[in-house]
N, C-alpha and C positions, 0 to 999 in steps of 0.2 A: 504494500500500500504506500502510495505518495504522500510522504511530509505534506501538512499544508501550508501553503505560500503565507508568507507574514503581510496583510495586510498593505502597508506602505510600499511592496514590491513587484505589487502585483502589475500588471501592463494596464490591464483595463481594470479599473476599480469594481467590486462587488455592487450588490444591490443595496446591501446594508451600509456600505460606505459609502456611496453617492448619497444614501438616506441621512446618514449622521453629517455626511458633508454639509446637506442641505440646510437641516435643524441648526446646524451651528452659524453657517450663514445666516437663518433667519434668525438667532439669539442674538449675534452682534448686529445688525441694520436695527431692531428695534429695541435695543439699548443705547442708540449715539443719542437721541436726546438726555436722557441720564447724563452723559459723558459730556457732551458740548454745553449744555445748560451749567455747568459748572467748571469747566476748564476755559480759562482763557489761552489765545484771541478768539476759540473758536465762538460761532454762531450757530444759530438753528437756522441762518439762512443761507450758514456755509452744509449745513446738510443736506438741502435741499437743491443746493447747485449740484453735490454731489451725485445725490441720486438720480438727479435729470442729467446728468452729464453722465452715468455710467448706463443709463436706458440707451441714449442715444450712440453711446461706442458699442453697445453689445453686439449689433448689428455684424460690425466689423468684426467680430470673431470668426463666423464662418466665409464672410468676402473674403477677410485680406490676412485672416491667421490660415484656414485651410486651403481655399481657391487661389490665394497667393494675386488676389489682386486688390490694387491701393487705391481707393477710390479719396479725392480732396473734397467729394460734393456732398459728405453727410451735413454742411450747415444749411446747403440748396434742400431738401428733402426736412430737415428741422423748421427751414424757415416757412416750407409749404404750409408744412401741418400750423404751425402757429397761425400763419395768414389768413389760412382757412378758416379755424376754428375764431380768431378776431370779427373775422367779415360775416360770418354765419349769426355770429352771436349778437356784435356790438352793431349790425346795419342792417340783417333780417332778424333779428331775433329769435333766432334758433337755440331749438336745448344745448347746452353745450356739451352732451354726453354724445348726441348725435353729429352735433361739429365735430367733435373730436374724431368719429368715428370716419367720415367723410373726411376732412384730413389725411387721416394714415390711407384709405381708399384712393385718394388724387396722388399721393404723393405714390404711393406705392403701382401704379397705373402710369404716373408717368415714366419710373424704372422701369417697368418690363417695356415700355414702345421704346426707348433710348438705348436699353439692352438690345433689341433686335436690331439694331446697326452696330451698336460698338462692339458689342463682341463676336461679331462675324469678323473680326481682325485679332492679329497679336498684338503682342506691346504691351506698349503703357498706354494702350490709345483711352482706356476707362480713366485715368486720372488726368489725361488731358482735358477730353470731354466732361467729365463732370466739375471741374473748374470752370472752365467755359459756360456748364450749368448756371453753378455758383453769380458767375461775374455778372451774365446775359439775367437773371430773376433781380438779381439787387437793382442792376438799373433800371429795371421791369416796373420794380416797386417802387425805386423814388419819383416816377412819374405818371403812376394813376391816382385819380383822385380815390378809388376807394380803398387802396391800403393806407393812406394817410400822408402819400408823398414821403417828403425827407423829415417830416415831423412823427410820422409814426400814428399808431391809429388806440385810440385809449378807450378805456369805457369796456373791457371786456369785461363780462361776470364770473364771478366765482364759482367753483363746483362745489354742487352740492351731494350728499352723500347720505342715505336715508333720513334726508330732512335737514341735515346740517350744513351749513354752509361752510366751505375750509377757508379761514379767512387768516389764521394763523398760522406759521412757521410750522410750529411742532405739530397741529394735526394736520397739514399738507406735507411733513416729513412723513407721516406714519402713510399715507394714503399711496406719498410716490415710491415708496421704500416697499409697502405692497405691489404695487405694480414691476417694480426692478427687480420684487422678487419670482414672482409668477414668469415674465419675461427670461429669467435667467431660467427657469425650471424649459420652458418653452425650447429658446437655444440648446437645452442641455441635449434634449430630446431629438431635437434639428442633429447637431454632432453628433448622435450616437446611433442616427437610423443608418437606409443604405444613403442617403442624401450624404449624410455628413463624409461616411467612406469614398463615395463618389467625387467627391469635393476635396478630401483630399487626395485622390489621386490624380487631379484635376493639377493641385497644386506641388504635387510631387513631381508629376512628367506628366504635361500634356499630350506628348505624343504617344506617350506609354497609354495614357487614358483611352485617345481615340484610335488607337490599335488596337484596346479589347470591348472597342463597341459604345461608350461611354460620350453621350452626347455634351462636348465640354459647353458648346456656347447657352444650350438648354440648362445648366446646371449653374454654371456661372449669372446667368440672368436670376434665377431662382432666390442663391443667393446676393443678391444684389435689391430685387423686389422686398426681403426678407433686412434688410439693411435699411432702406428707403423708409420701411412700415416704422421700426421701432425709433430711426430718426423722428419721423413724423409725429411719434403716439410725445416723446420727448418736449419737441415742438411744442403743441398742444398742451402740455401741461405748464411748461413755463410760462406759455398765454395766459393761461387762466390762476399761474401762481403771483405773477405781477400784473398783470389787467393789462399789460400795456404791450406793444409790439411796435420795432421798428425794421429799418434795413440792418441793424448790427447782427441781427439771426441768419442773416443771409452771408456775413463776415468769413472771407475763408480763413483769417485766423483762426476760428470756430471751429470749421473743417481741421485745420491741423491740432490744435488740441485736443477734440476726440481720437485721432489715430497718434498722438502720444500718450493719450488716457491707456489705449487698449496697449501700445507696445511697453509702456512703465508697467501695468499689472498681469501681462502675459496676452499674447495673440492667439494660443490655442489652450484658452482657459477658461469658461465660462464665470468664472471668479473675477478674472482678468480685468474687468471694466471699472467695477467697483472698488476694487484695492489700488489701479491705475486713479480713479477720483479719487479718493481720499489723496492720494501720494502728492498728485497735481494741484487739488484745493489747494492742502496744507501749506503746500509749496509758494501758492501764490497769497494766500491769508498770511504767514511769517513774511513774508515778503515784504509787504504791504506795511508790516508792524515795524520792521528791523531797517529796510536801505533810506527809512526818509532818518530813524534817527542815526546812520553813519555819516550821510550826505545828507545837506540841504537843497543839494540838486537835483536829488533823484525823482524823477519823472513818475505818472501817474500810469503810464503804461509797464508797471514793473512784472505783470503775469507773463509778460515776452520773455525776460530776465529767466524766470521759473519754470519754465517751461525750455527753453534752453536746458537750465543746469540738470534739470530729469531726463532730458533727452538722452546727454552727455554721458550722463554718469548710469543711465542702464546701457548704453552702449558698450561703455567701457566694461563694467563690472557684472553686469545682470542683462545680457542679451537674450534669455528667452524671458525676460520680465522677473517680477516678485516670485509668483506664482510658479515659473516655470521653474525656477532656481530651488525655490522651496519643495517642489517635488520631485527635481533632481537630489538634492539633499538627501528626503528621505529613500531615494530608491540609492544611494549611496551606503547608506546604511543599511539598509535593507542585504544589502551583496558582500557588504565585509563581514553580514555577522554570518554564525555556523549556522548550517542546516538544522532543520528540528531532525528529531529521529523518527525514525518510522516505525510505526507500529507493525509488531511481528502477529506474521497471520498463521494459520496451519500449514498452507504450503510450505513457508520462509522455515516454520520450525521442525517440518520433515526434511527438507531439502539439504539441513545445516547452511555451512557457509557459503557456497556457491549462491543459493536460494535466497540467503539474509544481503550477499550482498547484489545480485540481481535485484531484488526488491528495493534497494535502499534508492533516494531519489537526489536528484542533484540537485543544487542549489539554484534558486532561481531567479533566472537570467535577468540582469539593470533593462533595464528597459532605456491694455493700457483710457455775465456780469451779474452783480450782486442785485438782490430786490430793492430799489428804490422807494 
């Protein structure tokens, strides 16, 4: 009989470990208000950037951690859904449960028509084009009258939530920290079906992919649709978390922060988003506290700064992220330590030694702005 594998070493995680995984993700997302409520500089409004900033990079775990492509236009697909849900709410006066939902449907809608051109090519032709998304919607929007021009468009409502209206920090933290978490369960599920395998082999060798049959530009659209959505649903919440929307959601700086959110906490980690926000908030919250009192010059734009030194220094030290590092870790461990021993069966103890040591099993194998 086979030793059994030490949990930490295993390639593919158990059912019970994805499960504790998960519970313990959901223990810490609904204890930061505990934690922020009391630790300075943080905020309950720095937890709510977080959470809408790790909805909208999760997306990027199956594009651009598996499929291996880097899209720049998750702020164009965030800025939709916000737009949407703004104009729906604040100029038809629409539910904003069903703005929202319409939203992730337009933004997600216009992914899959953009995917049937760009990915009929190689390259980098998806982060070309979805920049060009990006640049071509912001100018888009500073010049209709009903997104609000370059003043932005105010008056959106709050969601409400069995009768309750979220108009504060801490219960809009708990609502989108629910939602980041279902989203993450959602993703988990995405990577572990045949989508996700297909996807990465998509990202491993495309040519390998479509030598065994493996429809890459059908897959790669999918994921990309599946990006678009949860930018969008992101969108949308930060609408209805600050009432207010402008062209800054359409900002490709935006864009680049979410794909250093996802590559700081890991690219194929479904954890990866959320541990990339915190890393990147925290980053720019000390920022904010600490270079104006070294310099009296330092500028208001110090998240650029932050965003920089995270880049940098997972480059250097932590290239498969937080996450990926930490579970290199433990499958490190996992491989220096001894085998368990194997339990001797009837055969093993007719057979003697030949038998005990046929039976015995080998050690097994190592396998990323504030509310106004």
């Amino acid at each position: 009989m086979k030793p059994r594998a030490r949990w930490w070493s295993a390639r593919e995680p158990s059912r019970i470990t994805r499960l504790l995984g998960l519970a313990v993700f959901a223990a810490v997302l609904f204890s930061v208000p505990a934690v922020f409520t009391r630790i300075e500089p943080y905020t309950m409004s720095d937890g709510v950037q977080m959470a809408i900033l790790a909805i909208a990079a999760l997306g990027l775990v199956p594009l651009t951690g598996y499929a291996n492509q880097i899209s720049l236009g998750q702020a164009a697909f965030y800025g939709t859904g916000a737009y949407t849900s703004a104009i729906l709410t604040a100029h038809s006066g629409w539910n904003p449960w069903l703005a929202l939902l319409i939203g992730a449907v337009v933004a997600g809608g216009g992914a899959y028509v953009l995917g049937l051109f760009i990915f009929r090519v190689s390259g980098h032709y998806l982060a070309l084009a979805t920049i060009a998304l990006g640049l071509v919607l912001a100018i888009v929007a500073r010049q209709l009258t009903i997104t609000g021009g370059s003043e932005g468009l105010p008056g959106i409502p709050y969601l409400t939530v069995f009768g309750t209206e979220l108009t504060g920090d801490v219960a809009y933290y708990y609502f989108a920290a629910a939602v980041l978490l279902v989203a993450t369960m959602v993703v988990g599920l995405v990577v572990r079906s045949s989508l996700g395998r297909s996807l990465t082999a998509v990202g491993d060798s495309a040519f390998a992919a479509a030598a065994s049959g493996i429809d890459i530009a059908r897959y790669k659209r999918v994921a990309f649709v599946l990006a678009a959505v949860l930018a969008a649903l992101a969108g949308s919440l930060y609408a209805h978390w600050v009432t207010y929307v402008d062209v800054h959601t359409l900002d490709l700086l935006l864009s680049i922060q979410m794909l250093i959110v996802v590559a700081v906490g890991g690219m194929r980690s479904v954890w990866g988003p959320a541990v990339g926000a915190f890393v990147v908030v925290s980053l720019v919250r000390f920022s904010k506290e600490w270079l104006p009192a070294l310099s009296e010059k330092a500028g208001g734009q110090v998240e650029i700064v932050a965003y920089g030194v995270a880049l940098i220094l997972v480059l250097l030290f932590l290239p498969r992220g937080v996450v990926g590092e930490i579970a290199d870790l433990f499958t490190r461990l996992g491989a220096s330590s001894p085998p368990l021993p194997a339990s001797a069966s009837p055969a093993a103890s007719a057979g003697g030694g030949d038998a005990a040591s046929a039976g015995s099993a080998a050690r097994p194998a190592p396998v990323g702005k504030e509310r106004s």
